[in-house]
C-alpha positions in Angstrom: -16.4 7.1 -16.0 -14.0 9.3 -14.2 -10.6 10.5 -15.0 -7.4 11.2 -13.1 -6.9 13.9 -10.9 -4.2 15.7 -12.8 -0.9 16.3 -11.7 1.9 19.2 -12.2 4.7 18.2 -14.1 5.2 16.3 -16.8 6.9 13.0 -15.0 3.1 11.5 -14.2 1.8 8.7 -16.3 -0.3 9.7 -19.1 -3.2 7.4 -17.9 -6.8 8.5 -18.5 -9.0 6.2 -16.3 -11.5 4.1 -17.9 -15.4 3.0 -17.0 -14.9 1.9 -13.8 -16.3 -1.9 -13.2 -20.3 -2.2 -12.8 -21.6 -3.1 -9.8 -17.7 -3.6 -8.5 -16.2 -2.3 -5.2 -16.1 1.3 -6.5 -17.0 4.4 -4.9 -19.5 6.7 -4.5 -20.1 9.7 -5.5 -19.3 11.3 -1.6 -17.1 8.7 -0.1 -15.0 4.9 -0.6 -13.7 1.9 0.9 -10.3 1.4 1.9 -7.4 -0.4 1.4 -5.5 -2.8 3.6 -7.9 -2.6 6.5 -5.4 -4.4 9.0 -2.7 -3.2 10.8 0.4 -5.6 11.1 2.4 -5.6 14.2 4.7 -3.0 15.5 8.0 -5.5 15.5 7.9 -6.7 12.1 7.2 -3.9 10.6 10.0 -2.0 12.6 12.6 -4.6 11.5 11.3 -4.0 7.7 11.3 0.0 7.8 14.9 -0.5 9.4 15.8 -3.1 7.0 15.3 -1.0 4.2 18.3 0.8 5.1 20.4 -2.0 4.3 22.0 -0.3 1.2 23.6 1.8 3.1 25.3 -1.0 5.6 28.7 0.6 5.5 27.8 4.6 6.5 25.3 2.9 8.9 28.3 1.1 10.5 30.5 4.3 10.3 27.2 5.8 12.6 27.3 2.9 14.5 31.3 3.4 15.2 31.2 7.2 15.7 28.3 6.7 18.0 30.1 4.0 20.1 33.4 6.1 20.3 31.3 9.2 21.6 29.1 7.1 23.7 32.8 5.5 25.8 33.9 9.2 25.8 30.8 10.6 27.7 30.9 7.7 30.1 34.4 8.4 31.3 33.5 12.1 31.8 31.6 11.7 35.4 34.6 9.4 36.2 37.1 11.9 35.4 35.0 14.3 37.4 35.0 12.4 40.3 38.5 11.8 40.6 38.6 16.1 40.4 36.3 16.3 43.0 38.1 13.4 45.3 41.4 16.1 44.8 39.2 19.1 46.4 37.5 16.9 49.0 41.1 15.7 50.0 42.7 19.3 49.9 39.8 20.5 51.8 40.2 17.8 54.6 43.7 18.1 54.7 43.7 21.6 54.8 42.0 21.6 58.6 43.7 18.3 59.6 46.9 19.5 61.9 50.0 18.1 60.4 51.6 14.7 61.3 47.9 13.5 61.9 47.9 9.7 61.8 45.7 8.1 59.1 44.0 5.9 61.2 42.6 9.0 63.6 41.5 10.7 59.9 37.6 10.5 60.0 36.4 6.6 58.5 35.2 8.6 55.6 38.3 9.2 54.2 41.1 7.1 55.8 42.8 5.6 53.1 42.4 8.3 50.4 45.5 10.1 50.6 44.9 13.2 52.4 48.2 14.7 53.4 47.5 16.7 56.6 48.0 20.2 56.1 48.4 20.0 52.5 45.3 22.1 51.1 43.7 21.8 47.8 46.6 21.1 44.3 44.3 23.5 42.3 46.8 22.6 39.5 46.0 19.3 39.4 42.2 20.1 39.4 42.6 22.0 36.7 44.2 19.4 34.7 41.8 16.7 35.7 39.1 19.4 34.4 40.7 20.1 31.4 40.6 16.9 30.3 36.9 16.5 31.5 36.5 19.1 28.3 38.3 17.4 25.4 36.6 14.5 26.4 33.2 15.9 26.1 34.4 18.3 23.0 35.5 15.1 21.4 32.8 13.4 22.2 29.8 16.2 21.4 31.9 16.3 17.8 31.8 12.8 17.4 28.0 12.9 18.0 27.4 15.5 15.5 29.6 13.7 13.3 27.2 10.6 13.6 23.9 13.2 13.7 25.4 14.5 10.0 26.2 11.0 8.2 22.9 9.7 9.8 21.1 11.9 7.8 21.8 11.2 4.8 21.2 7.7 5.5 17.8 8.3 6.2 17.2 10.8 3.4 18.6 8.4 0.7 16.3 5.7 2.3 13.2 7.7 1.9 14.0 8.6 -1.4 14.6 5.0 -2.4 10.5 4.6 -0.8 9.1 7.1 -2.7 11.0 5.6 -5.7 9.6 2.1 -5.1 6.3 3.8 -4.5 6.1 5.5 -7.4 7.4 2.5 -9.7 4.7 0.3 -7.3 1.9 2.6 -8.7 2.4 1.5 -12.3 2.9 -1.7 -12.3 -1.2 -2.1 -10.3 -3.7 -3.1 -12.2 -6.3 -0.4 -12.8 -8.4 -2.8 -10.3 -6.6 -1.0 -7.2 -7.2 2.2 -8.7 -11.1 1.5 -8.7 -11.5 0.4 -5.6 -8.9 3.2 -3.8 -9.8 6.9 -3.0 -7.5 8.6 -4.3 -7.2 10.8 -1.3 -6.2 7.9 0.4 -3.8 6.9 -1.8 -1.8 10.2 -2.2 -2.1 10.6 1.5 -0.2 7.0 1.8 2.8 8.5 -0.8 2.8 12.1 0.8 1.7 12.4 4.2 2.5 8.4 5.3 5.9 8.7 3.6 7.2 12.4 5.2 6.2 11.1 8.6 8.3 8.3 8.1 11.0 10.2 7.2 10.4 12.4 10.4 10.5 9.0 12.2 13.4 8.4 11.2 15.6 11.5 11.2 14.5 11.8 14.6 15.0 8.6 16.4 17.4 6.7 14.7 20.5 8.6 16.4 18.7 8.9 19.7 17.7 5.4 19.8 21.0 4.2 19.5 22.7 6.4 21.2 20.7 5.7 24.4 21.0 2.0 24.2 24.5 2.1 23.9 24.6 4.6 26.9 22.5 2.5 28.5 25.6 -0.7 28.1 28.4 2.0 28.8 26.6 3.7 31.7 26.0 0.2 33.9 29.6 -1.1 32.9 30.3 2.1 35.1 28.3 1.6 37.7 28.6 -1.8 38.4 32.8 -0.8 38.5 32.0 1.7 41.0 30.0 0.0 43.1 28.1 -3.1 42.5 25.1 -2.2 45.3 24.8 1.0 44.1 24.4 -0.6 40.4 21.9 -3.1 41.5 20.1 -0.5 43.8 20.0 1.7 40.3 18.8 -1.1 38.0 15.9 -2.6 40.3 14.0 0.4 38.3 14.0 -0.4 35.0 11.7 -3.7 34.8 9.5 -1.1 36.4 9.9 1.2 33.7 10.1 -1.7 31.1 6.4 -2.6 32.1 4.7 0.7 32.5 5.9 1.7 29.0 5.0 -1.6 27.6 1.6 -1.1 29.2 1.3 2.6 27.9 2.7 1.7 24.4 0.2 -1.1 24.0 -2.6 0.9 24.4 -1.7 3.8 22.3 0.1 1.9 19.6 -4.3 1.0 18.0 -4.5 4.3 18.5 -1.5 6.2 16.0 -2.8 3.6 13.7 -6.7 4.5 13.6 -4.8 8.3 13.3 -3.3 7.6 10.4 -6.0 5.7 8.7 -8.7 8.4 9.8 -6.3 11.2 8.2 -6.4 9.0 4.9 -10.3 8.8 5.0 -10.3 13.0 5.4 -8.1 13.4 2.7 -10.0 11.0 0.7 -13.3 12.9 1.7 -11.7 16.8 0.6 -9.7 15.2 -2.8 -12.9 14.1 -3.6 -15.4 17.1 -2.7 -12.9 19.5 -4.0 -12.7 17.3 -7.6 -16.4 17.7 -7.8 -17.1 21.3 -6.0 -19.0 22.6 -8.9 -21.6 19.4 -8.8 -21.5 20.0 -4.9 -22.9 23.3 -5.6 -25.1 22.4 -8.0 -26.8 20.1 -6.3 -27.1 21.7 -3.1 -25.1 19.1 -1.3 -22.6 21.6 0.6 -24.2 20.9 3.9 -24.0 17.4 3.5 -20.1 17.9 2.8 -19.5 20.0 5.1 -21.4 17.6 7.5 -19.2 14.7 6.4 -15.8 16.7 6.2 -17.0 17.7 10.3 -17.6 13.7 11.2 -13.7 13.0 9.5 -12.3 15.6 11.6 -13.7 15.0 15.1 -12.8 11.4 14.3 -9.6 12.6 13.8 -9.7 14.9 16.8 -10.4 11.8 18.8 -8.3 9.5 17.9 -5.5 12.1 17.2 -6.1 13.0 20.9 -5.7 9.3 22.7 -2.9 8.3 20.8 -0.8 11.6 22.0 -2.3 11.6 25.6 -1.6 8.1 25.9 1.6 8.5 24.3 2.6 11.1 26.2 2.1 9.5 29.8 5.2 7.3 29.0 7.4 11.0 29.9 5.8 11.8 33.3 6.3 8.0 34.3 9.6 7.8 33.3 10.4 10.7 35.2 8.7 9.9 38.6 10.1 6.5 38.2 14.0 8.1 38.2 13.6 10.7 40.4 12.4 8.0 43.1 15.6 6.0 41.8 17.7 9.1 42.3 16.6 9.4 45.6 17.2 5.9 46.8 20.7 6.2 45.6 21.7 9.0 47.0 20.5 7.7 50.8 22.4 4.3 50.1 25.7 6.7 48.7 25.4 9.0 51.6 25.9 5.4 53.9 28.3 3.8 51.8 30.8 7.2 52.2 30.2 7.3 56.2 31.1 3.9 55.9 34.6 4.2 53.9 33.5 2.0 50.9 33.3 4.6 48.5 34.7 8.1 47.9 32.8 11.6 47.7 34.2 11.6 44.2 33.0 8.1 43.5 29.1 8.6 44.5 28.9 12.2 42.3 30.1 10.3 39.5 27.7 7.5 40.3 24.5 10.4 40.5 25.9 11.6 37.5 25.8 8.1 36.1 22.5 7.3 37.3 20.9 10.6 35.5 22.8 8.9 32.3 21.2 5.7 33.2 17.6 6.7 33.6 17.6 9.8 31.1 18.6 7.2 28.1 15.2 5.3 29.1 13.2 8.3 29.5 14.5 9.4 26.3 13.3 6.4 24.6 10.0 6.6 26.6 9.8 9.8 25.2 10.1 8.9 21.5 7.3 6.0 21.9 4.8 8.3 20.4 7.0 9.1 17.1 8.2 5.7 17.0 4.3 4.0 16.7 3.7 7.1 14.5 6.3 6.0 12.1 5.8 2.6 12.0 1.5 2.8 11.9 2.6 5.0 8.5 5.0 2.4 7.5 2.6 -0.6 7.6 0.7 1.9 5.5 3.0 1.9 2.9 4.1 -1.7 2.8 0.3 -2.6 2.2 0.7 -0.1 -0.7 4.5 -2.1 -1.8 2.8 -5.3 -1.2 -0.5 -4.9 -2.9 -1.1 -7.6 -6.2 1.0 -6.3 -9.3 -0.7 -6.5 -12.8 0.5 -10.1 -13.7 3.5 -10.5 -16.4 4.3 -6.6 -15.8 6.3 -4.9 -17.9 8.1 -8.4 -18.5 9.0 -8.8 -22.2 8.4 -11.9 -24.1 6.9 -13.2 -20.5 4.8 -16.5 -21.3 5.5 -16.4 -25.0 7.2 -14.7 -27.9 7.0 -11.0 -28.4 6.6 -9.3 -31.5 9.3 -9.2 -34.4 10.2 -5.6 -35.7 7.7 -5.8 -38.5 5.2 -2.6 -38.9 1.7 -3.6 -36.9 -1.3 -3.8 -39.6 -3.6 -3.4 -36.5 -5.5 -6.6 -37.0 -7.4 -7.2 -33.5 -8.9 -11.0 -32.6 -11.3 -12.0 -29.8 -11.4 -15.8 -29.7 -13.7 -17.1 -26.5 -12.9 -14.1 -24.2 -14.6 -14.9 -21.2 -14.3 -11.9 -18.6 -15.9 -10.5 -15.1 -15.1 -7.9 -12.8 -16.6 -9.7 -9.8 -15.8 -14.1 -10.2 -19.7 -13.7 -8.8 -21.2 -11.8 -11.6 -20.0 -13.2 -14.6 -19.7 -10.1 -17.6 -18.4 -11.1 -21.3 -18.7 -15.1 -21.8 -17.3 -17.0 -24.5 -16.9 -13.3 -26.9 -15.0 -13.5 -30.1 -14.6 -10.9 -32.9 -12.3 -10.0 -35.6 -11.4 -6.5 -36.5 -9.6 -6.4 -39.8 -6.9 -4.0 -40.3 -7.7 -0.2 -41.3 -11.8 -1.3 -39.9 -13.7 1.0 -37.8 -15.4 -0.8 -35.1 -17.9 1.2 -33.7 -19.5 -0.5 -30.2 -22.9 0.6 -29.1 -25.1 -0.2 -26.4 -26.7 0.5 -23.0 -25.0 1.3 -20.0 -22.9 -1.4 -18.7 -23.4 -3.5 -21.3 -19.6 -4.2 -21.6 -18.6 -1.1 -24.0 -15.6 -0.2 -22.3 -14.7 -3.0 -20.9 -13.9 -4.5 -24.3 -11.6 -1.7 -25.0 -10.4 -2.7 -21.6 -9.1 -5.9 -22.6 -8.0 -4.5 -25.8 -5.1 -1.8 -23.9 -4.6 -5.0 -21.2 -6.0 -2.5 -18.2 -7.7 -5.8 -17.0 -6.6 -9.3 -18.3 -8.8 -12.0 -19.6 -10.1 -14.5 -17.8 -10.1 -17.5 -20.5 -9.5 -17.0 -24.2 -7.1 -14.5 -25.7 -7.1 -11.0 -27.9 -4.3 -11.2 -30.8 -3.0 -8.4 -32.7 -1.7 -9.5 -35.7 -2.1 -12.4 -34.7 0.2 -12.5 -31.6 -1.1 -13.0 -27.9 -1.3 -9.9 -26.3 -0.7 -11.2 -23.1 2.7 -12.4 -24.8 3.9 -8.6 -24.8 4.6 -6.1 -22.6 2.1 -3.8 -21.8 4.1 -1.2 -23.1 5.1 -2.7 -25.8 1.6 -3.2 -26.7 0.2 0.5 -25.5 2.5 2.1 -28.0 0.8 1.1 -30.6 -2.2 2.7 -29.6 -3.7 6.1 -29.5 -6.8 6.9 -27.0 -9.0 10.1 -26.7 -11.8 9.5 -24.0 -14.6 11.6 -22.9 -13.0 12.9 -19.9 -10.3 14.9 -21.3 -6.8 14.9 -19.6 -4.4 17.9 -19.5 -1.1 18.6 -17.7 -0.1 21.9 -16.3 2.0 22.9 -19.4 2.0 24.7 -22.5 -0.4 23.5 -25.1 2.4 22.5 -27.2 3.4 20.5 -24.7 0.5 18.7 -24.0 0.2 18.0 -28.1 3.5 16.3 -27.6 3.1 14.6 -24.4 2.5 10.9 -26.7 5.4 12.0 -28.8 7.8 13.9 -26.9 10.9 14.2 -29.7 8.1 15.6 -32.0 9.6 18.5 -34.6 7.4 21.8 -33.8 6.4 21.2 -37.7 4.8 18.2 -36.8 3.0 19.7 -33.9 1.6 22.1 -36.1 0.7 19.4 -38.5 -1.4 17.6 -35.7 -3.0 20.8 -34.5 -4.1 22.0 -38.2 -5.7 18.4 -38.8 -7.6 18.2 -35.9 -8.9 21.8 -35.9 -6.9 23.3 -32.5 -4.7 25.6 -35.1 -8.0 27.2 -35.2 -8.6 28.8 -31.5 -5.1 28.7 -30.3 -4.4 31.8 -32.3 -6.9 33.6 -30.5 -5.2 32.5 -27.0 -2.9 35.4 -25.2 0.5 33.1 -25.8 -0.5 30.6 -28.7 1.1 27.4 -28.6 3.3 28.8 -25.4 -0.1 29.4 -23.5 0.3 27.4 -20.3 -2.8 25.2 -19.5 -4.1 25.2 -16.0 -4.3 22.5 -13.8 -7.8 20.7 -14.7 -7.6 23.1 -18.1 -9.4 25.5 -17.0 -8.6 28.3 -18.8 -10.1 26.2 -21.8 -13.4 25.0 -22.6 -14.6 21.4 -22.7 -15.1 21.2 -26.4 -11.2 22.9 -26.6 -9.7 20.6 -24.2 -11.0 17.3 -26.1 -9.6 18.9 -29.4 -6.1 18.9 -27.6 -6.7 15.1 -26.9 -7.5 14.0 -30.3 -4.4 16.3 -31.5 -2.2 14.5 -29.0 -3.6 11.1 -30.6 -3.0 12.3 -34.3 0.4 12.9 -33.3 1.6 9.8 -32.3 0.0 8.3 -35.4 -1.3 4.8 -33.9 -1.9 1.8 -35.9 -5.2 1.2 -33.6 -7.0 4.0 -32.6 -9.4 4.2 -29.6 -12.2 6.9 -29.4 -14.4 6.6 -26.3 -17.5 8.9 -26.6 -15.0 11.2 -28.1 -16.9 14.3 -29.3 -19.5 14.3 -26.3 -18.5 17.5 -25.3 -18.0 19.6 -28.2 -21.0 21.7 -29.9 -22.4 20.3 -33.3 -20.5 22.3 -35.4 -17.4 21.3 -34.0 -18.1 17.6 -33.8 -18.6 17.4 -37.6 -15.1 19.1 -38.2 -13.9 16.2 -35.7 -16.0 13.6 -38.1 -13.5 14.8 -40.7 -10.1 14.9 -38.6 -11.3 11.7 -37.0 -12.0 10.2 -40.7 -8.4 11.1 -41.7 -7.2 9.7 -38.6 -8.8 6.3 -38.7 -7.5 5.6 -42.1 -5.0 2.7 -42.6 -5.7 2.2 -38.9 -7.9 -0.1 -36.9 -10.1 1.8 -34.9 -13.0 1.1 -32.1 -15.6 3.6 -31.6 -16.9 3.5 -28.5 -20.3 6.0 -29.3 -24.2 6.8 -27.4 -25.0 9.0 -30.4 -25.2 6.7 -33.0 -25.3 9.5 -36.0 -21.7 9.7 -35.6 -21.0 5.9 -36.2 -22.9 5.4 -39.3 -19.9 5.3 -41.4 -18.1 2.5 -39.3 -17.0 -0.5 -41.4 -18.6 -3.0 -38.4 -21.0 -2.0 -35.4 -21.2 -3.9 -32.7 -24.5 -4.2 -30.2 -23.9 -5.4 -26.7 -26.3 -5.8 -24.1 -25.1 -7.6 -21.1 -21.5 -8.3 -21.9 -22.2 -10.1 -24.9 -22.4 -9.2 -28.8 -26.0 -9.4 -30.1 -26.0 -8.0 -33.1 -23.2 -6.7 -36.0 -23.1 -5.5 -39.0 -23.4 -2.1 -40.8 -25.4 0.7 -40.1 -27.5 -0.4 -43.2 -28.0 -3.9 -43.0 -28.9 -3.3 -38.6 -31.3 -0.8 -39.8 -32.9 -3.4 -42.4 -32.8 -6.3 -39.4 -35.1 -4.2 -37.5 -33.6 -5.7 -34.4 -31.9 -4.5 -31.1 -29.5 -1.1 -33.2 -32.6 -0.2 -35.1 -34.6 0.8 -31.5 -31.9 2.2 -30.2 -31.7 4.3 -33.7 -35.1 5.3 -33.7 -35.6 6.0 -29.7 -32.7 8.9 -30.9 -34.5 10.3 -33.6 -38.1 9.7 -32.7 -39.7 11.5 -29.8 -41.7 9.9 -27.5 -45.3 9.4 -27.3 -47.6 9.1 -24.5 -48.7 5.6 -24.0 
């Protein structure tokens, strides 16, 4: 069996995990399978991480129109600037042109232009042509920033809604995905998978946009200017297109073998670290420390090629715009000797070309964030899609739930046929009846089905064929909650919250009068080392409980049961780790609590069980024996040798 790894805070589920499925696909005791083994593509699952912004359509179009308006204000700016530099060019040829100078015997460069000989430069009109060269790249840079701010908090409220859907998505699995997930995995999909998104995001959205529109605005400028400087300009961007189409390809495996190789090393030091005193015990700290070194120079690698790759889109880019550059500024310089364009004209058009190649480079650039984002997306949409318990949380689904009327805690098997694995069939054709205020204790060997009847009782797994009624209703008729609430569970491995231990009494019960936390505490024996604690009820429990013993912390459970005051009661192997002493003050509490209550007793020690109103024997997923601890012992059958190999030592053969 093994238990949840505990979490701060009192928000998390109060779920103690259960025997995990024999022979199933769990783990073992150093390492797991995973999850979701294939990647989807990078398109659709761009579209979906985009799509999920759709709440917030209208700021996203208020980015969208504060980006275009800043976008159409830069563009204008080399234009402007050209028209500036046109003035000084004239002003400068006029200026050592003698006066009354025909236009036709003006050099061919600028005939036509409007240079008035002997007129030198109209700084004044410069200066205005500059000055508005600086609102309109003020206006624009506050427009940007503008779009920058809004943006965020488009993105933010997005990842928040993820982690919300996350965290909903995580109870409504079936304790199935639980079993066959490391957990290191699976909190390294919600934490790590989820804030790199977010990065993704906040990072690119803005950028991306904004260089596709500049892209648009930038060639609508070009192609005004001069048409064969435009085309000359353009010819290099199917060459970009296929270099970073080739690069992207082969580095897009790569981000996601990163990601899943950082899920398998968290999975690998959740687990060692959840288990370091049995690693030390055992001697195994070379073997972890072995593993954890395998993890990490996988990680290495592949963390290695994806950025390298990745990061070869930049360089290209780069060499593929500066030989653009260079190309149009030898065409320019022959289109002005010519006359067909202005000085003024072909600075703009360099300018324009730097906008034109610096959006794709920009882009290029990003590649390695972008595949990043979108490997941890897939991530988590494996997660979001993964098979939801059926009928969750969906009341009266398939049948009528329960009237108001008080539950008498009558529990019915009738032909429950069950399996873990469709191949390796468990419980067949099972039924029982548990009347109400009976304790059912179940004995047995290990994996005989113990647990998993309990199981099927709290609808962790559902039945395959027959049904379990309570009071004679279909469980599977009622929401799970609906159904949990009216039971209380105290299982061998203990669960405790980072709180107080009051807290942690009232965690089933949380509008419980401090009276009535007392009550539970006094009947179930914690009243009576809690006083010896620096704070009492206000001392804070580490995480994992440590700062209690084992036999203290499993009190706390059975006081947190009391309290809620079930109408069937589930005790699995619940005074295992308390001394002898202790465990027959728990007989008592635990004889107080089962009354007027159904109960199952789940039990190994079958001296604690000799009370029960019915005991159950199972062996291989079926009952082969009940009765009472009398009439078993008088049957001389399958409880009567497990009875006496307790209390009879062995003998040599």
């Amino acid at each position: 069996m093994s238990a949840p790894t505990p979490q701060k805070g009192r928000g998390f589920a109060a779920t103690e995990r259960i025997e995990a499925p024999a022979g199933g696909p769990g783990r073992g005791p150093m390492g797991g399978g995973m999850v979701g083994q294939k990647a989807m593509d990078f398109g659709p699952s761009a579209r979906r991480l985009v799509g999920r912004m759709r709440p917030e359509r209208a700021l996203a179009s208020l980015v969208v129109a504060l980006v275009v308006v800043s976008v159409l204000l830069m563009s204008i700016g080399p234009r402007l600037l050209g028209h500036a530099t046109d003035l000084v060019f004239r002003g400068f040829i006029g200026s050592r042109t003698p006066v009354g100078t025909p236009d036709d015997q003006l050099p061919e460069a600028v005939q036509g232009q409007g240079v008035v000989p002997g007129q030198g430069v109209d700084f004044g009109a410069v200066g205005e042509w500059l000055l508005l060269v600086l609102a309109v790249y003020a206006a624009a840079s506050v427009l940007s920033w503008l779009a920058g701010f809004v943006l965020n908090g488009v993105v933010q409220r997005t990842v928040r809604r993820m982690r919300g859907d996350v965290e909903e998505k995580i109870h409504r699995l079936p304790l199935g995905y639980f079993d066959r997930s490391p957990r290191g995995e699976l909190l390294s999909r919600v934490t790590n998978d989820i804030d790199n998104i977010s990065q993704t995001l906040q990072q690119t959205m803005s950028q991306l946009l904004q260089s596709l529109l500049t892209v648009l605005a930038v060639l609508a400028m070009m192609i005004w200017i001069s048409p064969l400087l435009a085309l000359v300009a353009v010819l290099s961007v199917p060459v970009s297109l296929v270099a970073t189409r080739a690069i992207m390809r082969r580095s897009q495996g790569q981000f996601v073998a990163q990601w899943r190789t950082t899920g398998r090393l968290n999975a690998h030091i959740e687990e060692a670290f959840s288990g370091h005193a049995l690693v030390k015990v055992y001697g195994r700290t070379d073997e972890v420390e072995r593993t954890f070194a395998e993890h990490n120079d996988a990680l290495y690698d592949v963390s290695f090629k994806a950025q390298f790759i990745s990061g070869l889109v930049m360089p290209t880019m780069m060499f593929i715009g500066n030989l653009n550059y260079v190309v149009v500024a030898v065409v320019g310089a022959l289109r002005i000797s010519s006359g067909a364009v202005t000085l003024g004209e072909v600075q703009a058009f360099v300018q324009y070309t730097r906008q034109f190649t610096q959006p794709l480079t920009t882009v290029a650039s990003m590649a390695n964030l972008l595949q990043s984002g979108v490997a941890s997306a897939e991530r988590v949409f494996e997660l979001l899609d993964a098979d939801e318990e059926p009928l969750a949380d969906a009341p009266g689904a398939g049948g009528t739930a329960r009237s108001g009327a008080p539950t008498r805690g009558e529990v019915a098997f009738e032909q429950v046929s069950f399996s873990y694995d469709p191949t390796r069939p468990l419980i067949e054709d099972l039924s029982l009846l548990a009347r109400p205020g009976q304790t059912v204790a179940i004995v047995g060997p290990t994996g005989a089905g113990k647990t998993t009847l309990v199981n099927l009782v709290m609808r962790f797994y559902d039945v395959d064929a027959g049904r379990i009624l309570l009071d004679g209703v279909d469980t599977s008729t009622l929401t799970r909650q609906e159904l949990r609430a009216e039971v209380g569970m105290v299982l061998q491995d203990t669960w405790l919250f980072e709180g107080t231990i009051r807290d942690n009494i009232a965690y089933g019960r949380p509008d419980a009068t401090e009276e009535q936390v007392l009550e539970a505490a006094r009947a179930t024996y914690v009243d009576r080392f809690v006083h010896s604690l620096p704070d009492g009820y206000d001392t804070v429990v580490d995480e994992d409980g440590a700062n209690l013993s084992a036999g203290e912390r499993q009190l706390l459970t059975i006081a947190r049961a009391f309290l809620t005051d079930p109408a069937l009661l589930i005790l699995d192997e619940a005074t295992s780790s308390v001394d002898t002493r202790t465990e027959l003050l728990l007989q008592h509490a635990m004889a107080a609590l089962r009354t007027d209550r159904t109960s199952f007793v789940i039990a190994h020690r079958l001296s604690t069980i000799r009370d029960a109103d019915l005991i159950l024997v199972m062996e291989d997923g079926a009952i082969v024996e009940q009765g009472t601890h009398a009439s078993l012992l008088t049957a001389d059958g399958a409880y009567a040798a497990l009875y006496r190999s307790q209390f009879t030592a062995a003998t040599d053969a």
